[in-house]
C-alpha positions, 0 to 999 in steps of 0.5 A, a space after each residue: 376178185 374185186 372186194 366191195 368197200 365196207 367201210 369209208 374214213 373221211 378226214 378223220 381226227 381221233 383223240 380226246 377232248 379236254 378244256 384245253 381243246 384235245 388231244 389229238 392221235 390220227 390226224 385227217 386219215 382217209 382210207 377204206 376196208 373191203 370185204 373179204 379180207 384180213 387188213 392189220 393195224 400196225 405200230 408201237 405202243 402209245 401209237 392210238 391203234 386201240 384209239 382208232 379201234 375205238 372210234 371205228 367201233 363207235 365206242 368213242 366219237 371222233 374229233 372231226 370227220 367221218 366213218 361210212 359203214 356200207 354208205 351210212 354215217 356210223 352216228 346214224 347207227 342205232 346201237 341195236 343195228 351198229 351191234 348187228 353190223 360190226 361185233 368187236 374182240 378186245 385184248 382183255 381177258 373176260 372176267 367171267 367164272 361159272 360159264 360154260 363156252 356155249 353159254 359165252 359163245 350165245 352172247 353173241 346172239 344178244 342183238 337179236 335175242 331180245 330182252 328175255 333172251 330167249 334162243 330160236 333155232 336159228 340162235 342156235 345154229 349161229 352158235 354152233 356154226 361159230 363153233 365148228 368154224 373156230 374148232 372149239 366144239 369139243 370145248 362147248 361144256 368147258 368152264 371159261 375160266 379153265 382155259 388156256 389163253 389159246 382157247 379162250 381167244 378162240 372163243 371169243 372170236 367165236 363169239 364174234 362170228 355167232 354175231 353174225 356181223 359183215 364187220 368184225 374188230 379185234 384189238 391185239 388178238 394174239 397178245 399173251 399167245 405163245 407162237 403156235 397160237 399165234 399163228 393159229 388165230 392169224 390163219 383162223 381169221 385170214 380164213 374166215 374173211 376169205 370163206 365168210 366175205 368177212 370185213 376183218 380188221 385187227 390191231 397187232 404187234 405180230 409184224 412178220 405175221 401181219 405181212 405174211 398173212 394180210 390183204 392190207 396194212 395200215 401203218 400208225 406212228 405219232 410223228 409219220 401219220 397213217 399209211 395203207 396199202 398192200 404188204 408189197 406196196 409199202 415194201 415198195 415204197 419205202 414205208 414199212 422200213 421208215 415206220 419200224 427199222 430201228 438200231 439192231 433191226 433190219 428190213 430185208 426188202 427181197 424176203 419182206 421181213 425183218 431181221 437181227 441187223 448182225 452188223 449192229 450185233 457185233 458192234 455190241 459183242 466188240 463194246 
């Protein structure tokens, strides 16, 4: 099945400006999302995924270049129409107390509810749609704050598809979830981006996760740039290897994935 190009990235330069020029992190990247699929932004801290995110989003501008979401530049968005087009799940935990999960799910209707607030039915069937789709309505009168960690990421992301957005951003969705939950919320939203024709696209450190369960990776290191592709074409080409194998780790190009390098292992246990 051919998925359609949601998002275009032409030339672009992220990074910050200072009175010296700038700072510059993603330098000239071309590349495109397509609905339908689960695409995962990979590499080590201080690399500029959330920077990428960021500019993506439109939260932050670009250094140079350009974002196209459906053929339309991103700067000829509105915020009201940019916040109906992509909905965005950070890695911070939401400093919220007294709330129930129905209520932080409703937020996510806040683009189309106006300034009163004020639900319609079809509000309220996002909401609930949202619910069902994440598995979380047994938790619908639970304060958010007596979450686990599990729990309260599934809400969020529950918040995001109440939106009801063609784009959806999440920056290390699965930071400070214990295995289980990780592999929950990957197969959660591999899922939803099949089901939905959902455009999915999320940072994460979860490499053996990613590799498994993505359409498309984008790889992102200060000194080696930006590549895309499938899981199996940068085995292929050598990229995945180059962008992460370091003293102790191995890549097992057969399998895809990465292991304990035992030979360097020994060497330690000798030493």
């Amino acid at each position: 099945m051919k998925h359609a190009e949601t998002i275009k990235v032409n030339n672009l330069t992220t990074g910050y400006r200072n009175s010296k020029g700038g700072r510059f992190i993603t330098e000239k990247l071309t590349a495109s999302l397509y609905s339908g699929e689960l695409t995962c932004l990979l590499g080590p801290n201080g690399a500029g995924k959330s920077t990428l995110l960021r500019t993506l989003a439109g939260f932050q501008r670009p250094l140079s270049g350009c974002v196209e979401i459906a053929g339309k530049p991103l700067n000829r968005y509105g915020g009201k129409e940019l916040a109906q087009t992509i909905s965005v799940v950070l890695t911070e935990k939401p400093l919220l107390e007294n709330m129930d999960v129905e209520t932080l799910v409703g937020l996510g209707r806040a683009p189309y509810t106006g300034f009163w607030g004020l639900f319609t039915d079809s509000d309220k069937i996002a909401v609930n749609t949202a619910m069902e789709l994440t598995g979380i309505e047994s938790l619908r009168y639970r304060m958010v704050q007596s979450l686990s960690d599990g729990e309260r990421q599934k809400a969020m992301i529950a918040k995001a598809f109440a939106q009801e957005t063609p784009v959806v951003f999440l920056d290390e969705p699965t930071a400070f979830l214990d295995y289980p939950s990780k592999v929950e919320i990957m197969l959660l939203l591999y899922s939803l981006a099949h089901k939905m024709n959902k455009t999915i696209f999320m940072s994460t450190h979860d490499l053996d996760m990613a590799m498994q369960l993505s359409d498309r990776i984008w790889l992102m290191d200060k000194s080696l740039g930006v590549r895309t592709g499938t899981h199996e074409e940068l085995t292929l080409s050598g990229d995945i290897e180059r962008y992460f194998v370091r003293p102790g780790i191995e890549f097992d190009k057969k399998e895809g994935l990465f292991k304990i390098d035992l030979d360097f292992k020994n060497q330690i246990d000798k030493g």
